[in-house]
N, C-alpha and C positions, 0 to 999 in steps of 0.2 A: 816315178812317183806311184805311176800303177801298183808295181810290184810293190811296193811298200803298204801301201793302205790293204793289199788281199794280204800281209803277214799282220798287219794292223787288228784283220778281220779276225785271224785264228781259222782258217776255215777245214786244218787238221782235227779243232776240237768238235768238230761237228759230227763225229763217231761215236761222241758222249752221247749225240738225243737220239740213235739208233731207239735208246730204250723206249720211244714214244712208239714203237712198234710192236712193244711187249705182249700188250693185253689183245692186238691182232693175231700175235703167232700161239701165245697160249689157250686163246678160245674156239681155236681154230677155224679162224677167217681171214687169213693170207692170202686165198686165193679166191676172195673175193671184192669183185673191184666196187664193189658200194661201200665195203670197210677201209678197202686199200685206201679211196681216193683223198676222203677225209682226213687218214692218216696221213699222207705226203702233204698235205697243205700244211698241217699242224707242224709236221716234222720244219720243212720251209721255216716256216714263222719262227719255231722255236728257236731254230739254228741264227736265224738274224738276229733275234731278240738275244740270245746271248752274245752274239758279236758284239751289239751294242753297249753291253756288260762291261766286254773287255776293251772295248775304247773307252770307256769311263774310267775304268782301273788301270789301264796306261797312263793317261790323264792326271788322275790323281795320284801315284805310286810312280809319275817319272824322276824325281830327284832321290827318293830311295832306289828306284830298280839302276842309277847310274850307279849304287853303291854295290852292286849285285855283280858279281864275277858272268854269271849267262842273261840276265834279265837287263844288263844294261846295252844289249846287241835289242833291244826292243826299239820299233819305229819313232814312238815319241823321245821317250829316254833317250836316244842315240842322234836325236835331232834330225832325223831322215823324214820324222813327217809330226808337223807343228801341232801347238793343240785347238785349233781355229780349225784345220783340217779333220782333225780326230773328232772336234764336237761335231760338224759339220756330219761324217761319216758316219756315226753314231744316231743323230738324229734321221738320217735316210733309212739306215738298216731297219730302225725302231718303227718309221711311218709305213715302211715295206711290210713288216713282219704284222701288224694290226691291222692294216688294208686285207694282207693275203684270208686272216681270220673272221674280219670280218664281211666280205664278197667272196667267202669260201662257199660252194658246194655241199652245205651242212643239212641235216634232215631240218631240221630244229631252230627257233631260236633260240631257246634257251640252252643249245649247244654251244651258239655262241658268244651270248653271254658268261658261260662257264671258262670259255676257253679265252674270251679274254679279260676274266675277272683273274684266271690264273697266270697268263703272262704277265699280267701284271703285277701276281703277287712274288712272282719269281724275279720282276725287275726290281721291282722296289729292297724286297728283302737281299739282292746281290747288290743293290747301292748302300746299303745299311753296311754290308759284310764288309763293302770296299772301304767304306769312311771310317767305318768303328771295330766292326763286330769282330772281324780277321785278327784283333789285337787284344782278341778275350777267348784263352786257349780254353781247347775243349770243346766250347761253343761256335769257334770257327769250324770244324772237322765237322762240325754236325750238323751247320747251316750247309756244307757242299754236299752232304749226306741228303737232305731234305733237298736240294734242286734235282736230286737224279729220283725223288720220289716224285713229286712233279711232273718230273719228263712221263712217267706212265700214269699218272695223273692229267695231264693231257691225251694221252693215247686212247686212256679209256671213255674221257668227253668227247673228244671228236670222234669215236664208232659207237659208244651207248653201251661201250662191255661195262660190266659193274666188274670193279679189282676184285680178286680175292685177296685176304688177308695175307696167306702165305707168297706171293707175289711181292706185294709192300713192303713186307717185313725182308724178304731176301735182299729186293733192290736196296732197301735201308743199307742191310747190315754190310753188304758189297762194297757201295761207295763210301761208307765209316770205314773200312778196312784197307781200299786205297788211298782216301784222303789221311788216314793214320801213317801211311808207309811215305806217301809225299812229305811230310811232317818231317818224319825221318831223314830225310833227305837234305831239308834245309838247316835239321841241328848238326848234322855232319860236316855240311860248309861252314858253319856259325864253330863250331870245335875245330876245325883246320883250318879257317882263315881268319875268324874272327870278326865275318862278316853277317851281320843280322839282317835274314832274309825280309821280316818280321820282328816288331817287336814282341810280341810272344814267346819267341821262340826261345828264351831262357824260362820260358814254364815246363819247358819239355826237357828231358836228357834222352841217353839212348837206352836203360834201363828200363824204365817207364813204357817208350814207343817199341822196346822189342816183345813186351810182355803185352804191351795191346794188340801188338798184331798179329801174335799168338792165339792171345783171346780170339780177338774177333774173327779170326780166319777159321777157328774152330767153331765158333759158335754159326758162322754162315753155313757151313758144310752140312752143321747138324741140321738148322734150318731149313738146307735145301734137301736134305733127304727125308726128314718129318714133311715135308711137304708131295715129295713121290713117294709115299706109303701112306697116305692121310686120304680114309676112305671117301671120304668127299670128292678129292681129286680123282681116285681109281676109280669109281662109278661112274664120276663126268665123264672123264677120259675112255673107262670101259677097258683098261689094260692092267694088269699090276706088274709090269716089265719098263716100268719107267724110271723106277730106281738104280736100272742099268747107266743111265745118265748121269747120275752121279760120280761115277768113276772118272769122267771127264772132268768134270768139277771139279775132284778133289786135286787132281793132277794139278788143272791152271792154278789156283790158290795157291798150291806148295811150291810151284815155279815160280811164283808171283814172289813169295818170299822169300826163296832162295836169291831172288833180283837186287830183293829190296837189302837182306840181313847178309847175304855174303858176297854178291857182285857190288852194291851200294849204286843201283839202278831204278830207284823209284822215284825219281823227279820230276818224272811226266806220266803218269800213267798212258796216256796219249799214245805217245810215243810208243813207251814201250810195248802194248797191245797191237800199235803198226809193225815194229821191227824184232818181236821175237816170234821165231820159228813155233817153238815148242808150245807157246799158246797159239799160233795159228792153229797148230791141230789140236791142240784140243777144244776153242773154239766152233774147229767144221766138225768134230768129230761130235759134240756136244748136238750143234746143228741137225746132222744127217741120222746122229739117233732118237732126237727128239722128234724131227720131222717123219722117219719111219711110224714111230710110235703111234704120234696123232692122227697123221693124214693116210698110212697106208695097211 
């Protein structure tokens, strides 16, 4: 049963609230533990608070995901673990992740107030997505788009960095760009088996998602490199050699798509960001030149 409730939990997808680290490693206080400390609670909380997420949408999405070719190997779905257990699970993670936020080690209270006016807006709004909102295309891709702005939305309340615009705007168009290629994913089972991951998912074809994710992949790239040439950032930063970073960028995106448009591998982004090589480097390689750039 163990083993069942930690696949219950998803605790693979907990790579997703990395990004609650974002506005630590771009204002350069990573290696400071008065910023670190606050971020790792946050990150904690978040990562449970979403678990809590996904035992709700097991919960509720178990007699479709048994219609589902992979989503029916899911804990509740598969009857490996009931939904008496699942609420039960849910409810603990949930009490865990507002306790951690609010007996956190915060400067502030109005830190944490903020941070837990926003876990809460990200639970509420991902129980919204589970019951409704997931089966109003367009507008689901951009409800998963807005929890990854969130995630550094939190990052930034629990250290006191105020976001920059170009930060927001990136993380946006990022996660519009993989939840578009996930999309993809599910009309391709839904055209070969005839299986609807979603009822949505005859709002979409593959014309439509191969031309968004075209767009969008270009439109991030541009974004991320107006953002290493945008004198604002070169003055904070004190370098104009950060546009060098880019080149890593563009690499992951095009691989990214090459994943999604010609191997037909963008069903988890999760996943895929764990087991492919070629984004690992450019990932470290992104890493170790931005972290040259800032800190050395």
């Amino acid at each position: 049963m163990n083993r069942h409730i930690i696949t219950l939990i998803r605790p693979h997808q907990w790579l997703k609230n990395l990004f609650v680290f974002t506005p630590l490693f771009f204002d350069r206080h990573a290696t400071d533990w008065d910023y670190v400390w606050p971020c790792i609670v946050s990150f904690i909380a978040f990562c449970l608070a979403a678990s809590g997420i996904y035992c709700f949408n097991d919960i509720h999405d178990a007699e479709a995901d048994r219609q589902h070719p992979v989503k029916r190997l899911r804990p509740v779905a598969s009857g490996a673990v009931s939904k008496r257990t699942a609420y039960i699970t849910m409810g603990i993670v949930w009490i865990v992740a507002f306790t951690l936020v609010i007996w956190g080690r915060f400067c502030y209270d109005s830190i944490q107030r903020g941070l837990v006016g926003t876990l809460l807006l990200y639970i509420a709004m991902n129980i919204a997505y589970c019951v409704k909102l997931k089966q109003i295309a367009l507008l689901d891709v951009f409800i998963i788009a807005m929890g990854f702005v969130l995630r550094i939305v939190v990052g930034g309340l629990a250290t006191g960095i105020i976001l920059s615009h170009w930060i927001v705007l990136t993380t946006f168009l990022l996660a519009l760009f993989l939840a578009v290629a996930k999309r993809r994913d599910d009309v391709a089972i839904y055209e070969t088996s005839g299986v609807k991951a979603r009822k949505n998912v005859v709002r979409y074809n593959m014309d439509f998602l191969n031309q968004s994710i075209g767009i969008l992949g270009s439109v991030t790239i541009m974004c991320y490199i107006l953002y290493t040439v945008s004198g604002e950032v070169v003055e904070r930063i004190g370098s104009h050699y950060l546009y060098i970073t880019s080149v890593f960028v563009l690499a992951g995106i095009l691989r990214y798509m090459q994943l999604a448009l010609v191997d037909q591998k963008s069903g988890s982004p999760t996943k895929v960001l764990l087991h492919d090589h070629f984004i690992h480097v450019c990932i470290i390689g992104w890493i170790l030149a931005f972290t040259f750039i800032l800190y050395v």
